[in-house]
VOKE-137319 format. One record per residue (C-alpha): x, y negated, z; chain. Coordinates in steps of 0.05 Angstrom, whole numbers, plus 32768, in hexadecimal, padded with zeros to 4 digits. Each point is the difference from the previous one (the first is absolute). Layout:
BEGIN
<atom px="X" py="Y" pz="Z" mol="A"/>
...
END
This chain:
BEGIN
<atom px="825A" py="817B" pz="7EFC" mol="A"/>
<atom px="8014" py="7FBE" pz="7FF1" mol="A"/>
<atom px="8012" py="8010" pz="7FAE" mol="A"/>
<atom px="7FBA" py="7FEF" pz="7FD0" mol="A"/>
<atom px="7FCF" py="8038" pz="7FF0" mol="A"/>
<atom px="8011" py="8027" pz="7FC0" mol="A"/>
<atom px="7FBF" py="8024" pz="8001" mol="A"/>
<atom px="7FB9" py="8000" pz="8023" mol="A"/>
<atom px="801D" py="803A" pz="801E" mol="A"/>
<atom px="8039" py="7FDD" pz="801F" mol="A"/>
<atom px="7FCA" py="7FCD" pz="801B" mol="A"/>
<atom px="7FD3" py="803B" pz="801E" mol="A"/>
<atom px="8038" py="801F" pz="802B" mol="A"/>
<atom px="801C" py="7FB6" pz="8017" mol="A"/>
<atom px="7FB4" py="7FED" pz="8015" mol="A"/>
<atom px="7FFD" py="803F" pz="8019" mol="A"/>
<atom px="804B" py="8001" pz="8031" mol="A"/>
<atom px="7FE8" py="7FBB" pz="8018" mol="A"/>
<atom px="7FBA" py="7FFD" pz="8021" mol="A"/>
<atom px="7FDE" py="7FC0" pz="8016" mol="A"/>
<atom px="801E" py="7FF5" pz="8041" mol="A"/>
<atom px="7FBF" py="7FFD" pz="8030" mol="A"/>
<atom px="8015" py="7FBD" pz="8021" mol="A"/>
<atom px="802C" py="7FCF" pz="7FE5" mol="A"/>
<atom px="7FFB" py="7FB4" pz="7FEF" mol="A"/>
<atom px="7FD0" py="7FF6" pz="7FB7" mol="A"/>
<atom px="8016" py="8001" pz="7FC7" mol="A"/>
<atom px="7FEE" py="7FD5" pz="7FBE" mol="A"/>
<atom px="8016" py="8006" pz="7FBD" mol="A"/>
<atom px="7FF0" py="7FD8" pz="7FBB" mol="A"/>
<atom px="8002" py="8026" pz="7FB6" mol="A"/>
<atom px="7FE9" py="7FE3" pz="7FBC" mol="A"/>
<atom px="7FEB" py="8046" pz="7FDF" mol="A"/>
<atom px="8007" py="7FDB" pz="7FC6" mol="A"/>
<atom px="7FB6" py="8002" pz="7FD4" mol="A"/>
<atom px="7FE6" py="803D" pz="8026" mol="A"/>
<atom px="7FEB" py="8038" pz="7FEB" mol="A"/>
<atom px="8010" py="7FED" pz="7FC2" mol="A"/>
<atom px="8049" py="7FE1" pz="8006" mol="A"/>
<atom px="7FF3" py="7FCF" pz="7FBE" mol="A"/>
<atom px="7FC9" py="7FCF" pz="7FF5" mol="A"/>
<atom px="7FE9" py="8027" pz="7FC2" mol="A"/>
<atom px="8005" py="8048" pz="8022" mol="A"/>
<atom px="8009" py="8025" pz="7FC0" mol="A"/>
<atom px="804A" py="8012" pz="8013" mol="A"/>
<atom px="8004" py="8047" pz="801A" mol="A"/>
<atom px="804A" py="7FF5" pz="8019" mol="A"/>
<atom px="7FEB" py="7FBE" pz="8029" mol="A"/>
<atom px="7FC3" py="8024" pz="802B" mol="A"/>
<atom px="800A" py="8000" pz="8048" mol="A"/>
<atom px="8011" py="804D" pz="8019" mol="A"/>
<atom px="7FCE" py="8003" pz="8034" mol="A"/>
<atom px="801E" py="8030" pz="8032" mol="A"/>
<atom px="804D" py="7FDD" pz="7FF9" mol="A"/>
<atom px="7FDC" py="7FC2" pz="8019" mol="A"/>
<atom px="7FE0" py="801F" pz="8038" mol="A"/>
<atom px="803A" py="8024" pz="800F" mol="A"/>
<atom px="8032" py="7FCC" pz="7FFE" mol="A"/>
<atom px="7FCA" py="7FC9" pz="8028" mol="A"/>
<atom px="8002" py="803C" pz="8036" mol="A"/>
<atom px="8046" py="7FFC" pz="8001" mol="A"/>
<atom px="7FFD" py="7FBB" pz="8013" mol="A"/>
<atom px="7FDF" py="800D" pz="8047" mol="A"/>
<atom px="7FD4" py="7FC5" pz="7FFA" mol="A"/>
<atom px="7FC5" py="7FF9" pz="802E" mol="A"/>
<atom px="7FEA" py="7FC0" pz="7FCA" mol="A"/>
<atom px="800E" py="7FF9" pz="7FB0" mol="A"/>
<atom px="7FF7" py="7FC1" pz="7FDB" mol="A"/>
<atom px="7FFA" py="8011" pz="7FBC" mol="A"/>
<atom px="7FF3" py="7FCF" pz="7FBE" mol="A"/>
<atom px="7FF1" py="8015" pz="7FB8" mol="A"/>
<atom px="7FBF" py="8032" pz="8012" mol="A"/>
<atom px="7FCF" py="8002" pz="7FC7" mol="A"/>
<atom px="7FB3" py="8011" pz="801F" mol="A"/>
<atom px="7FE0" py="801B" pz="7FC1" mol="A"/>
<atom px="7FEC" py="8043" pz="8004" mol="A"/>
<atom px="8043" py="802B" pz="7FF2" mol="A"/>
<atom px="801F" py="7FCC" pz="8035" mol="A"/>
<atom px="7FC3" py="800C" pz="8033" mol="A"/>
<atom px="8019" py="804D" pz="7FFB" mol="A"/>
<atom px="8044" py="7FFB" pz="8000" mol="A"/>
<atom px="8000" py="7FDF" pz="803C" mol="A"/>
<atom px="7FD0" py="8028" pz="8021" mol="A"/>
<atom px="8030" py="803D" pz="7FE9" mol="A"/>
<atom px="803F" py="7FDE" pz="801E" mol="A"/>
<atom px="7FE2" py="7FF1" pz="8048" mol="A"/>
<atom px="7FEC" py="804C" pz="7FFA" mol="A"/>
<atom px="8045" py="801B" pz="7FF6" mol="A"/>
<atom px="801E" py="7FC4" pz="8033" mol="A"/>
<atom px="7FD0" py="8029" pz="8033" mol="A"/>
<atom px="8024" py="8043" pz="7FF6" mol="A"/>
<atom px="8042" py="7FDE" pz="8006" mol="A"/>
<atom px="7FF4" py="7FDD" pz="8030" mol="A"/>
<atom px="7FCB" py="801D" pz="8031" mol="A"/>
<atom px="7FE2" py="7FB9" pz="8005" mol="A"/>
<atom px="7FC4" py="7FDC" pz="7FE2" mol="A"/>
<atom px="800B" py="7FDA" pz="7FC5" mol="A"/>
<atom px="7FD7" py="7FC7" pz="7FE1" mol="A"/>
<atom px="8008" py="7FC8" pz="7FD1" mol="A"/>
<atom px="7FE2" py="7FB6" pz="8008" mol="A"/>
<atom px="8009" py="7FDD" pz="7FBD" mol="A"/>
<atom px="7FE7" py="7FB3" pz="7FF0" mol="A"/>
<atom px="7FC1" py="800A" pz="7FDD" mol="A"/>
<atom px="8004" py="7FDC" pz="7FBD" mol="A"/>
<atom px="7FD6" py="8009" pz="7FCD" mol="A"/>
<atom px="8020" py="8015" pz="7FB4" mol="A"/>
<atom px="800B" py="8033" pz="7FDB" mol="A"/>
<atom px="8043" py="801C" pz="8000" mol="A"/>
<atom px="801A" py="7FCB" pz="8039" mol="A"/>
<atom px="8037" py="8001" pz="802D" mol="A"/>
<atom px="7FED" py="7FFF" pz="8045" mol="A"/>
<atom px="8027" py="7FF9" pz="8046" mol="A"/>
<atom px="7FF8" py="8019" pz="8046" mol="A"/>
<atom px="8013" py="803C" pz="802B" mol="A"/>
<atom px="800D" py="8051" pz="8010" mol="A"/>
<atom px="7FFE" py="800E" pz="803E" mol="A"/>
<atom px="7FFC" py="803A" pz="8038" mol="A"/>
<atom px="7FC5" py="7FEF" pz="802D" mol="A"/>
<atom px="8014" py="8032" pz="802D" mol="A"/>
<atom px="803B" py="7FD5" pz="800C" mol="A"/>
<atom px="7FE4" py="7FB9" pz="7FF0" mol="A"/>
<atom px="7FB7" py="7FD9" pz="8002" mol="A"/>
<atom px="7FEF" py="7FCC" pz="7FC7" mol="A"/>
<atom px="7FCE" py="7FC5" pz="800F" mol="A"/>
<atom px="7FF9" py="7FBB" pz="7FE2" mol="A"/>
<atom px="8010" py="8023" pz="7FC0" mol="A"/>
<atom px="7FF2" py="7FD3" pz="7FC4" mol="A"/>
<atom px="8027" py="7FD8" pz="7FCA" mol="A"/>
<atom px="8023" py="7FC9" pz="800D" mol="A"/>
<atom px="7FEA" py="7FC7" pz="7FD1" mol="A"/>
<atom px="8038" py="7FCB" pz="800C" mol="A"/>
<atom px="8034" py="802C" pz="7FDE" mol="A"/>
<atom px="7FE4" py="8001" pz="7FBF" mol="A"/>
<atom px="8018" py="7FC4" pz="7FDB" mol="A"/>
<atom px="7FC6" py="7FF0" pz="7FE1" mol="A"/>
<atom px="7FB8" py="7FE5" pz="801A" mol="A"/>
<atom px="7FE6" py="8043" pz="8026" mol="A"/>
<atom px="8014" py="804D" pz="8014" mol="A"/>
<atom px="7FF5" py="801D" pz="7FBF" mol="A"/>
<atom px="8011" py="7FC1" pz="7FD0" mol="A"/>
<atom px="8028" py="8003" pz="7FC5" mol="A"/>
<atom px="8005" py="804D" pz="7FF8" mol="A"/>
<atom px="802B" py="7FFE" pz="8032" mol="A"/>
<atom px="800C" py="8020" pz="8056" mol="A"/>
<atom px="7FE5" py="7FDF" pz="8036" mol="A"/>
<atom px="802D" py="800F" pz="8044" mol="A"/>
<atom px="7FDA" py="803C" pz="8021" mol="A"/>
<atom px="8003" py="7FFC" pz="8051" mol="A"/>
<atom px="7FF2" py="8031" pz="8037" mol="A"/>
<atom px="8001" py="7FF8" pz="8053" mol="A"/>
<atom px="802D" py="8046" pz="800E" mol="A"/>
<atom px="7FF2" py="801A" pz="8047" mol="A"/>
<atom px="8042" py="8037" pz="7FFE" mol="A"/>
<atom px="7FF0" py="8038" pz="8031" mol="A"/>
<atom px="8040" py="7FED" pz="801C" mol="A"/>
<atom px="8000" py="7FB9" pz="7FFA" mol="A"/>
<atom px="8006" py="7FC5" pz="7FEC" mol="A"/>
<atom px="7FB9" py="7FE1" pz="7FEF" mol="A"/>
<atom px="8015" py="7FD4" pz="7FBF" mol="A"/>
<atom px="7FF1" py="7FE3" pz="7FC4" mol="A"/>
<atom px="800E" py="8020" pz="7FAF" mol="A"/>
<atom px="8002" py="7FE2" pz="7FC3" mol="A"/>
<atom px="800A" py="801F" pz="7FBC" mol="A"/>
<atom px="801A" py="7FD1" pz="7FD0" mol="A"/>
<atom px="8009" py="800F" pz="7FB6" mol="A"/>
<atom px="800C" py="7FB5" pz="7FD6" mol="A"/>
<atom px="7FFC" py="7FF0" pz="7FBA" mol="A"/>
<atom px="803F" py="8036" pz="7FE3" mol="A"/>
<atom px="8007" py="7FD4" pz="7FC1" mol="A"/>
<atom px="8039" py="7FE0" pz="7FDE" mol="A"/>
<atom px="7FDF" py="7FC2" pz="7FE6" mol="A"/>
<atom px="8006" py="7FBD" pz="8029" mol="A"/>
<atom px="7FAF" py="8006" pz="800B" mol="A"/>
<atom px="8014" py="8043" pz="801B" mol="A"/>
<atom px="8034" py="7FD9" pz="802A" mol="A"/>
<atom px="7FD6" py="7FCB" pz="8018" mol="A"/>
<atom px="7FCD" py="8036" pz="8011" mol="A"/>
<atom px="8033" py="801A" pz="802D" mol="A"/>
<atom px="8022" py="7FBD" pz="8020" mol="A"/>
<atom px="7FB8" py="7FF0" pz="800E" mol="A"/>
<atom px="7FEA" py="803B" pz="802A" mol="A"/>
<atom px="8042" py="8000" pz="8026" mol="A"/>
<atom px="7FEA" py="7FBF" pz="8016" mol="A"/>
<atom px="7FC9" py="801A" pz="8018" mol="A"/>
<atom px="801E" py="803E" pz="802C" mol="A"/>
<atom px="8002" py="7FC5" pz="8041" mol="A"/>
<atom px="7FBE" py="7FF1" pz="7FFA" mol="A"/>
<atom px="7FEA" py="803E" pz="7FF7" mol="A"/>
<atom px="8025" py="8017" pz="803E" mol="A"/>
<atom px="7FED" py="7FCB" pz="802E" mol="A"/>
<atom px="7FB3" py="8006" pz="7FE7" mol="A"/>
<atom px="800B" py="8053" pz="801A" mol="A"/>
<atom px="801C" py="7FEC" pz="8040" mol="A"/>
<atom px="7FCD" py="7FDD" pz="8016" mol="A"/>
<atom px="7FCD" py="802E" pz="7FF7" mol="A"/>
<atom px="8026" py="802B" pz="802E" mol="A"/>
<atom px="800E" py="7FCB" pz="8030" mol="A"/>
END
């Protein structure tokens, strides 16, 4: 069980030997699916699409009550690719998938936020988290805010999630993007704290 998947297939029958145990501590996870659905910014590769059903397959295999995911384009092929993927996570999984994703505007964006089973988990406060994009607001520069959610695990803990996705450049703007919302992760954390305080 332990050697990687040579085939949806393999994935099925693993998912399907190892059922969600009914109680056990949560479980969080992070995965760039790297420009999805598409898997390039252009999306006029064939060979770089995401295979839908792997993905779902493989996420299930994760037994993860919570997914933070970065790189999820919102236009319309993105709206129902996702929607198609929390579909398939339900048959896997026997849970109730659904997606919470920072909400800005642009064609063909990136965005950040989470999967998650809310049979297993509740999501409040959800929103993005302006402070870790480097530049003057949530949405500036083309680039991710932070995306934060309250999780209330059936199983406890009560606690705080951030998904983080910084500036992925090679420049030293891209660099200075990045040194700049590290900085910020402290405040950021203390300012979350203290709304749950």
């Amino acid at each position: 069980d332990a050697a990687p998947f040579t085939s949806l297939a393999d994935c099925e029958a693993h998912v399907k030997r190892h059922p969600r145990a009914t109680q056990r501590g949560p479980r969080v996870g992070s995965w760039n699916i790297r420009w999805f659905p598409n898997g390039s910014s252009h999306g006029k590769d064939p060979e770089t699409r995401i295979d839908l059903p792997w993905l779902a397959c493989a996420i299930a295999s994760l037994d993860v009550d919570v997914l933070a995911v970065e790189e999820i384009t919102q236009g319309p092929e993105g709206r129902g690719a996702l929607l198609d993927v929390l579909a398939m996570l339900d048959t896997y999984t026997h849970g109730s998938w659904r997606a919470e994703l920072d909400e800005c505007a642009g064609s063909g964006r990136q965005h950040v936020g989470f999967l998650y089973d809310k049979s297993r988990v509740a999501l409040g406060e959800v929103g993005a988290v302006a402070g870790l994009n480097p530049g003057n607001g949530a949405c500036a520069l083309n680039l991710r805010p932070g995306f934060g959610a309250y999780a209330r695990f059936v199983h406890g803990p009560d606690l705080w999630l951030v998904a983080v996705h910084l500036d992925s450049g090679v420049t030293a703007r891209d660099f200075d993007h990045r040194a700049l919302s590290i900085s910020r992760l402290g405040g950021v954390a203390a300012e979350l704290a203290a709304r749950t305080g």
